[in-house]
C-alpha positions as CSV (number, residue, x, y, z in Angstrom):
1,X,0.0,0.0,0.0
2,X,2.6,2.5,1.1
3,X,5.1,1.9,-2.6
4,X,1.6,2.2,-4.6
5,X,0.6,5.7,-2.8
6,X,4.0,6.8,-3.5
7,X,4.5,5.9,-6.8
8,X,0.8,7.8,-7.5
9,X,2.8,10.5,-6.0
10,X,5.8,10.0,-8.4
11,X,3.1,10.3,-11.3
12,X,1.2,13.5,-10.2
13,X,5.2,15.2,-10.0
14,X,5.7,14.5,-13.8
15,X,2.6,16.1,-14.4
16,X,4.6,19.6,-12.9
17,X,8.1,19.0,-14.5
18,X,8.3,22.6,-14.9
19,X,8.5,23.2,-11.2
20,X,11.5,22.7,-9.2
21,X,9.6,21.7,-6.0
22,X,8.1,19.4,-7.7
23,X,11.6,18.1,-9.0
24,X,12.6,18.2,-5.3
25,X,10.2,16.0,-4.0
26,X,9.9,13.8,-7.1
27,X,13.6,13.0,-6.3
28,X,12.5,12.8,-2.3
29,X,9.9,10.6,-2.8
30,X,12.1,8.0,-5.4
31,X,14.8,7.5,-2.2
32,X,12.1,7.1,0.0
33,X,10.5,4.1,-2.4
34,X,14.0,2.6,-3.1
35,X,15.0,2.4,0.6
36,X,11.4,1.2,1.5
37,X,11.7,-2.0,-0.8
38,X,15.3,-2.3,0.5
39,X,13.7,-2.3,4.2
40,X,10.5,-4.8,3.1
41,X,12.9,-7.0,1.2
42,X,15.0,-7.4,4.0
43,X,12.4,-8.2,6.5
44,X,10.7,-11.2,4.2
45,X,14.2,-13.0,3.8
């Protein structure tokens, strides 16, 4: 539930490419996503 909300939130940021906040927070929410698999994965092993 929590990667599918935040890649929704990954798609509404490409529809503002033009802003940088947007950028930001785009980039924010990618690390977030990456290190929450990393954590998940981890913890089903």
């Amino acid at each position: 539930v929590v990667t599918k909300s935040l890649r929704e939130s990954i798609k509404v940021c490409d529809s503002f490419e033009k802003d940088e906040d947007a950028k930001e927070l785009k980039r924010c929410i990618q690390t977030v996503l990456a290190l929450y698999e990393q954590v998940t994965a981890n913890h089903y092993k």
